[in-house]
SEKE-802092 format. One record per residue (C-alpha): residue number from 0; residue in three letters; chain; x, y, z. Coordinates in steps of 0.25 Angstrom, whole numbers. Layout:
SEKE-802092
SITE   i  aa ch     X     Y     Z
SITE NUM ALA  A     X     Y     Z
...
//
This chain:
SEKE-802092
SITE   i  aa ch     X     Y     Z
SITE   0 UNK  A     0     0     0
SITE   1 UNK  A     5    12    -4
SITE   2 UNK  A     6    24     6
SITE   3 UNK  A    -1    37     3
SITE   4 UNK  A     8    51     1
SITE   5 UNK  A     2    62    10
SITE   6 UNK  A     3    74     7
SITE   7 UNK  A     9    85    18
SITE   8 UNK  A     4    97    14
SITE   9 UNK  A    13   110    18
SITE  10 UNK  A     7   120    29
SITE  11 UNK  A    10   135    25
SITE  12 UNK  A    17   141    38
SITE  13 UNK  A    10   153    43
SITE  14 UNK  A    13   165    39
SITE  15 UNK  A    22   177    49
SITE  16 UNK  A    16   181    61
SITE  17 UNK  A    12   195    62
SITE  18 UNK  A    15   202    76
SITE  19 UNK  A     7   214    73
SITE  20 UNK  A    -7   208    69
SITE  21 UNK  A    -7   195    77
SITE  22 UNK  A   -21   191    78
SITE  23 UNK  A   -22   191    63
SITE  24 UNK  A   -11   185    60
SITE  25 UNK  A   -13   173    70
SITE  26 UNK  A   -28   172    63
SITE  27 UNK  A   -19   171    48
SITE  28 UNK  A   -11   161    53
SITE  29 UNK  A   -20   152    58
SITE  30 UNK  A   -29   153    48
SITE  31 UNK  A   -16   152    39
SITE  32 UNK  A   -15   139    47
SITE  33 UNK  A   -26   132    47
SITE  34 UNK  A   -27   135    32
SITE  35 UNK  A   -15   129    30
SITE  36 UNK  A   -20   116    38
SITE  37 UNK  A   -32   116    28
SITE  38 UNK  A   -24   117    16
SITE  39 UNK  A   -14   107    23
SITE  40 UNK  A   -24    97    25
SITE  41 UNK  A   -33    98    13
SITE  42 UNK  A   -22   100     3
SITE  43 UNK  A   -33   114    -4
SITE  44 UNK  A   -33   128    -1
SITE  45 UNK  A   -43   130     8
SITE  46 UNK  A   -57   136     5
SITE  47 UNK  A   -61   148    10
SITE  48 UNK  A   -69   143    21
SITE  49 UNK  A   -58   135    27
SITE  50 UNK  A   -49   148    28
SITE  51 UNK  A   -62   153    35
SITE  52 UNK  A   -63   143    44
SITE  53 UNK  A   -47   144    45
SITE  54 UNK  A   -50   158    50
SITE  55 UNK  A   -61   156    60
SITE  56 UNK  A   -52   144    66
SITE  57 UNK  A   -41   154    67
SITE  58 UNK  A   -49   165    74
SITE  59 UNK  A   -56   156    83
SITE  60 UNK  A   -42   149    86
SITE  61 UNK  A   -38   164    89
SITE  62 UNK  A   -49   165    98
SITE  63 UNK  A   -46   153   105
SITE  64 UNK  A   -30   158   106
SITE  65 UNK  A   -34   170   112
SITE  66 UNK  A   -44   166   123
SITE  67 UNK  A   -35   156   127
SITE  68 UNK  A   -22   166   128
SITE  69 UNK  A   -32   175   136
SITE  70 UNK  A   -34   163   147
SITE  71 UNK  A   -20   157   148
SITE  72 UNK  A   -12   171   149
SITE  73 UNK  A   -18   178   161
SITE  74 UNK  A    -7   185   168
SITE  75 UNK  A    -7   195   158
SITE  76 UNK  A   -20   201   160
SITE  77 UNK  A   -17   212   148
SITE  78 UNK  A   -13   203   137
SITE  79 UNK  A   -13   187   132
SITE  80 UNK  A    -4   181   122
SITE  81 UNK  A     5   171   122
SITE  82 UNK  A    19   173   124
SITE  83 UNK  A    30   164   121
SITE  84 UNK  A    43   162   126
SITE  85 UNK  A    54   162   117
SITE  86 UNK  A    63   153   123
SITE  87 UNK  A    55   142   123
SITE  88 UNK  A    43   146   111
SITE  89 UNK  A    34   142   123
SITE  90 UNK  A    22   151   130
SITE  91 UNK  A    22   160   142
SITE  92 UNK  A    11   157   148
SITE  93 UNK  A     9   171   158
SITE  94 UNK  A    14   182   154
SITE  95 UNK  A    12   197   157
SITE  96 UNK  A    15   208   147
SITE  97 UNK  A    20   222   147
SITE  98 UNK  A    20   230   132
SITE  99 UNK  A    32   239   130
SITE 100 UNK  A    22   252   128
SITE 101 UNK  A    22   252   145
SITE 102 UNK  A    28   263   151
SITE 103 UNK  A    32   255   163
SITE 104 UNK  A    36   242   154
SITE 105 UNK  A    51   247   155
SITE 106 UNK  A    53   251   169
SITE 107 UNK  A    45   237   173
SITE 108 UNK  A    55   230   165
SITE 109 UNK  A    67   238   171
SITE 110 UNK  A    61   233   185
SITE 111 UNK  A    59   219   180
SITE 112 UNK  A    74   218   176
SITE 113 UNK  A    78   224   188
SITE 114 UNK  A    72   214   197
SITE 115 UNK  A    77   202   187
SITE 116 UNK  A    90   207   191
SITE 117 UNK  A    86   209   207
SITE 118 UNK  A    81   195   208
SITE 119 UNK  A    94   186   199
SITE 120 UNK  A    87   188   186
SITE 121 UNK  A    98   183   175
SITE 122 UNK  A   105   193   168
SITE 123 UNK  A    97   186   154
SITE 124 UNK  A    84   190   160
SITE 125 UNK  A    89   205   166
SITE 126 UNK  A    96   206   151
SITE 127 UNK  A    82   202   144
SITE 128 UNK  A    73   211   151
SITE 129 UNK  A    83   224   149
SITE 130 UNK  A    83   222   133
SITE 131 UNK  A    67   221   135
SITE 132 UNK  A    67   233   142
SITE 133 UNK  A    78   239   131
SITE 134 UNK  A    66   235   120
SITE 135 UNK  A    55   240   128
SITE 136 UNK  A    62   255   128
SITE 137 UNK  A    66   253   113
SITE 138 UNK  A    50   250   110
SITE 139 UNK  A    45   263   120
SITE 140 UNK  A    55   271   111
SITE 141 UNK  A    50   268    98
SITE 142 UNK  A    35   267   104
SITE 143 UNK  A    35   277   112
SITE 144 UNK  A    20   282   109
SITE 145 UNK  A    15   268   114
SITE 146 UNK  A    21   270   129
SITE 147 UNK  A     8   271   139
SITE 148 UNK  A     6   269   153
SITE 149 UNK  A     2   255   157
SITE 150 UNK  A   -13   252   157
SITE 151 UNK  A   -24   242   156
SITE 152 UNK  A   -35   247   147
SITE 153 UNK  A   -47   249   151
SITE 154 UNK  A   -55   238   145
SITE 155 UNK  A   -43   231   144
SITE 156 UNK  A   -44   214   147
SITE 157 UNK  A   -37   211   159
SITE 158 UNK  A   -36   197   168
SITE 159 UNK  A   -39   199   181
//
């Protein structure tokens, strides 16, 4: 008995993520994705309702993403997302989260590496939070009109 030849057909990677728009560039690449599947598995370009459907999977499944980020990351009570480590391409579960734009952010930090130092911090970890604050004062220089007070605004989501 002769054995069958299967075809294997190739997946089209997604395209480059976009930083600036990233909502609608999760949405393209996943219905990118799941068209791809579709094409994968059936071998045909896909009809026109099954890049409709593609796109309602992906917008649901963004949904989904979203509410369940919302649960798992609580200690930040001002934002959600996920963050990942680079050493180890894995995620940090809690996180807290402070934008360049505070007026405070710099002398916090200058505080927080002086009490790395205080309590045995290793020079790797005093070193890496000076060249943070070094790019924090290089953004406040060329963003100057984005500086504000800290707030929470009014209406604004927070966790209790």
């Amino acid at each position: 008995m002769a054995k069958s030849k299967r075809s294997v057909a190739k997946v089209t990677p997604p395209p480059a993520f976009d930083p600036a728009n990233r909502r609608k560039d999760l949405e393209e690449r996943l219905i990118d994705m799941m068209v791809n599947v579709a094409v994968a598995t059936s071998g045909k370009k896909p009809s026109k309702s099954t890049v409709s459907a593609a796109m309602v999977c992906a917008q649901l499944a963004l949904s989904n993403f979203k509410a369940d980020l919302e649960a798992e990351q609580q200690l930040d009570g001002k934002f959600y997302g996920v963050i990942w480590r680079r050493r180890d391409d894995k995620p940090e579960q809690d996180v807290v989260c402070f934008v360049p734009r505070d007026k405070l952010l710099t002398s916090l930090l200058e505080h927080y590496k002086f009490l790395c130092s205080e309590i045995g911090g290793t020079a790797r970890q005093v070193s890496a939070v000076h060249m943070l604050i070094e790019r924090c004062k290089a953004w406040r220089e060329s963003h100057s009109h984005l500086m504000k007070v800290p707030d929470v605004a009014e209406g604004e989501k927070i966790v209790k």
